[in-house]
C-alpha positions in Angstrom: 79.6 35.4 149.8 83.3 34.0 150.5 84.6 31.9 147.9 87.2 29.6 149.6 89.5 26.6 147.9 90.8 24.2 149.5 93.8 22.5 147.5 97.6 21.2 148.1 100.2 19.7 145.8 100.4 16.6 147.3 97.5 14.1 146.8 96.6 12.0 150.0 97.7 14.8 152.3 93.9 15.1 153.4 92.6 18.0 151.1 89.1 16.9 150.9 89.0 15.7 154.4 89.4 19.3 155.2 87.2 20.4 152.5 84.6 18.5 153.6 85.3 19.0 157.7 85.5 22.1 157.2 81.8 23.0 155.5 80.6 20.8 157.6 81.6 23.2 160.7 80.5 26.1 158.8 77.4 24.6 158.1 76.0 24.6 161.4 76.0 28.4 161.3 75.7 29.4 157.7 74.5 28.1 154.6 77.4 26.9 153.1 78.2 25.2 149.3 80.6 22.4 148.8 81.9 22.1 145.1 83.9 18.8 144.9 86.4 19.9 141.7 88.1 16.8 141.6 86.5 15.9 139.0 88.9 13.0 137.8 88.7 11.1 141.5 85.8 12.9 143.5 84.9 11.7 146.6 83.0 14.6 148.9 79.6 13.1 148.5 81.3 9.6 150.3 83.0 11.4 153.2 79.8 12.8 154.2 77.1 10.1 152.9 75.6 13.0 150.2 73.5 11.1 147.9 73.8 12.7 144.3 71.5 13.1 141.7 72.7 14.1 138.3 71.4 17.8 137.1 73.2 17.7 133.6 75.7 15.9 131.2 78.9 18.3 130.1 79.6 18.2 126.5 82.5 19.4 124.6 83.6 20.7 120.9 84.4 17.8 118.2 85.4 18.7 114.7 83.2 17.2 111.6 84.9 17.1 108.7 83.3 17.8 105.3 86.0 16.4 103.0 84.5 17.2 99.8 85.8 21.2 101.1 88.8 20.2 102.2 91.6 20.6 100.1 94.2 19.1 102.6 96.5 21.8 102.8 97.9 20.7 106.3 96.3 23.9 108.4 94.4 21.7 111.0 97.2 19.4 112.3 99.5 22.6 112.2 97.0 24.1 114.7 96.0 21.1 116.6 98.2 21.8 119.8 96.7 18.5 120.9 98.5 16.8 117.8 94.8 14.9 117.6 94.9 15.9 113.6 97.5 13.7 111.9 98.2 15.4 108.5 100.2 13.8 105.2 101.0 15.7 102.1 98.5 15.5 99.3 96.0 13.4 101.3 93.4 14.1 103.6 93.9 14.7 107.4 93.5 11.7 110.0 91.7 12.7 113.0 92.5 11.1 116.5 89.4 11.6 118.4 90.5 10.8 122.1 93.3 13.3 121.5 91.2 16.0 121.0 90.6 18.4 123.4 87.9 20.5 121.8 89.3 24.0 121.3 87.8 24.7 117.8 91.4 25.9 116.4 90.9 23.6 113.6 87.8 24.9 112.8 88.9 28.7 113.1 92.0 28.0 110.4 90.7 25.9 108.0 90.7 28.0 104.8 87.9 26.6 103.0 85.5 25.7 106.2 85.5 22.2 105.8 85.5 21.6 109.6 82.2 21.9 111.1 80.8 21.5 115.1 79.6 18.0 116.9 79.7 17.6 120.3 80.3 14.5 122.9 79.7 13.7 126.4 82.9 14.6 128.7 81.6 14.3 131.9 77.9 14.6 134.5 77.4 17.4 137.1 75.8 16.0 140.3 74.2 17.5 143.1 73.1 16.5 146.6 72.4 17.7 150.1 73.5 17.7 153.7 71.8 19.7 156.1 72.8 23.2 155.5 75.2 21.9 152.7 74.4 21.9 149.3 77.1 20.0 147.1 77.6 20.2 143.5 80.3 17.3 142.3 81.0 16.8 138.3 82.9 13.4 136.9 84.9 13.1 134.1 84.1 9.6 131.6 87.0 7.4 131.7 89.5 7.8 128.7 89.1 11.7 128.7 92.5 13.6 129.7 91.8 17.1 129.4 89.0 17.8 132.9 89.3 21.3 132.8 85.9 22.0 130.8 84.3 20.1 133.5 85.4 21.7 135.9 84.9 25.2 134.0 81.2 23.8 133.7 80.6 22.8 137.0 81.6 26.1 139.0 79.1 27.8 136.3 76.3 25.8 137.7 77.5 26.3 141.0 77.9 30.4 140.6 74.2 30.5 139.5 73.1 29.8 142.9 76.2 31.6 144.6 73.6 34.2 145.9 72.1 31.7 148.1 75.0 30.8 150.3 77.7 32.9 152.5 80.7 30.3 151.6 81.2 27.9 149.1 83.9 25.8 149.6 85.8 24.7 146.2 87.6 21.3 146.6 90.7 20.9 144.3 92.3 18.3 142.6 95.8 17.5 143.3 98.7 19.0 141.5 98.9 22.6 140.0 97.9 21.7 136.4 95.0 23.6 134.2 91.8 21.5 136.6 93.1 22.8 139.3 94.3 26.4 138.3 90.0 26.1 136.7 88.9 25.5 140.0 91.0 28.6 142.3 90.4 31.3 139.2 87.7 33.9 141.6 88.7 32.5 145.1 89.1 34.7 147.4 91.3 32.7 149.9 92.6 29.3 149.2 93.6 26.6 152.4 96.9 24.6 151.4 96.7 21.4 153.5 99.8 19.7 153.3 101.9 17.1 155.7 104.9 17.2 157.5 107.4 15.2 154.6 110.0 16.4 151.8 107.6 15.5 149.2 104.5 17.5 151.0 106.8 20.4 151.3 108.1 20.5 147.5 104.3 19.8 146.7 103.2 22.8 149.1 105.3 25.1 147.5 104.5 24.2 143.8 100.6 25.5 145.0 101.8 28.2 146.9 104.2 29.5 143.8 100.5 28.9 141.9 98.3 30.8 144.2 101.2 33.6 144.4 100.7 34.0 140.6 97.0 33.6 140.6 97.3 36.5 143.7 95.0 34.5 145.7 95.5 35.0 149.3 96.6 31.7 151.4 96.6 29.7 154.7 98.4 26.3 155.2 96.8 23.5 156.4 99.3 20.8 158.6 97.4 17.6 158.4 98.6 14.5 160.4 101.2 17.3 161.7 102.8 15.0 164.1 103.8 11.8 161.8 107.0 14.4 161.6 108.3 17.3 162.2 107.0 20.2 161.1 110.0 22.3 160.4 110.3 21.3 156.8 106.6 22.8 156.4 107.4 26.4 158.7 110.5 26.7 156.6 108.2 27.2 153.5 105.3 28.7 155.5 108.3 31.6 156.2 109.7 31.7 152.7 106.5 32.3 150.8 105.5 34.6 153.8 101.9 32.4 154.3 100.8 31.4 157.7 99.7 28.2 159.2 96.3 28.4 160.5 96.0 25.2 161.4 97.9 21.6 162.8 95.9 18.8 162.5 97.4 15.9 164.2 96.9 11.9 162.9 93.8 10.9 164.8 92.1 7.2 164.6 88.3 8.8 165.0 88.9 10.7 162.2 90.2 8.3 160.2 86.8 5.7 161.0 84.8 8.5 160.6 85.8 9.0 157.1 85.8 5.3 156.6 81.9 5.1 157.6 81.2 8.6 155.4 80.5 10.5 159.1 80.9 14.0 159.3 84.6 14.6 161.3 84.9 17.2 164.1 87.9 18.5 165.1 89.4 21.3 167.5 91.6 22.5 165.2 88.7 22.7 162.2 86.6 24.3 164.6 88.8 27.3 165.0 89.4 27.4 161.5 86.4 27.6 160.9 86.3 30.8 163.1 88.9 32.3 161.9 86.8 32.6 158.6 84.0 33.2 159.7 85.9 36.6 161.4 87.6 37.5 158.8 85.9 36.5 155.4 
């Protein structure tokens, strides 16, 4: 089993076009697992007409105070990273639910335990199928910031069944923040896809700095590589010493294929794909 992640800096370069393309191709060969991780915007099951059903609801930590115990000596909102406990000399602490992130470090420093466990509803893990593919997805509720235990959540339903398939394919969010860095932790090769523009190449190297740190080995991804030239994106592939394995140039089919949530073909997906298959 090869655990793949396909992610990039940049949103809107074409990250889960790829993704998706991508198990698609494998699929025809291999059982194959697509995990869409974007759980604040996720949009796998449209690209290739999956129709989910939802296997579970993700619930997170919330603090219940007991203030008969508490003698308001401050220790929560000194903890609270999330600055979600609001804390006034000689009275009782505020608490700012939608702040909270739920990592119980109130609870672990409160001197007289007067901060107990509730939960709350974060987020739903979906699931669906596709010929070979399976696809696990996960949304966050509106209003929630912190997506990273739903993410965390979702790739431990996902790893149950990781027996069953010889790739899952981890879709990213954009960006390099805690979802994402979530979603690439255990991958054993991650695909940048990126595009041929100043922003997509400070974006690209922001994930490949990430995946350098994380020591996950990496490929780039050109995608609509002739909008521009490509030398702002080989002077980075150099730098950070990753290579492009692919150049995906701007294409109108593909673009109404993932308009009308068709599976997209493409030469230079194909021999991606079989460069995995060769060598994962």
């Amino acid at each position: 089993m090869a655990l793949i992640a396909v992610t990039g800096g940049k949103g809107g370069t074409g990250k889960s076009t790829v993704a998706c393309s991508l198990a698609y191709e494998l699929g025809k060969r291999n059982n194959v697992l697509l995990v869409d991780a974007d759980v604040d915007c996720p949009n796998d099951h449209l690209i290739l007409s999956i129709k989910r059903k939802k296997v579970k609801d993700v619930t997170t930590f919330l603090p219940k105070f007991d203030f008969e115990k508490c003698v308001a000596c401050g220790s929560c909102a000194k903890a609270c990273r999330a600055n979600a406990i609001v804390s006034v000399p000689g009275k009782k602490p505020l608490f700012v639910e939608q702040q909270c992130i739920g990592c119980k470090a109130c609870m672990l420093v409160c001197p007289t335990k007067a901060i107990g466990e509730s939960r709350r509803k974060i987020g739903s893990i979906y699931a669906g199928k596709k010929g070979k593919i399976e696809f696990f997805g996960a949304e966050l509720l509106p209003g929630f910031e912190e997506s990273s235990p739903v993410v965390n959540e979702l790739k431990k339903v996902a790893m149950k069944k990781a027996s069953k398939y010889k790739y899952i394919i981890i879709d990213t969010a954009a960006g390099t923040h805690c979802n994402v860095i979530s979603a690439l932790l255990g991958c054993d090769f991650a695909l940048a896809v990126t595009e041929p523009t100043p922003l997509g190449k400070h974006d690209l190297e922001l994930i490949l700095e990430l995946l350098s740190i994380l020591h996950i080995k990496a490929g780039i991804v050109i995608n609509r590589s002739d909008i521009a030239d490509a030398k702002l994106i080989e002077e980075s592939a150099k730098h950070f010493n990753v290579p492009i394995m692919a150049r995906i140039p701007y294409s109108k089919s593909i673009e109404e294929n993932y308009a009308k949530g068709r599976p997209i073909e493409n030469k230079a997906i194909k021999k991606l794909a079989s460069f995995l298959e060769a060598s994962l």
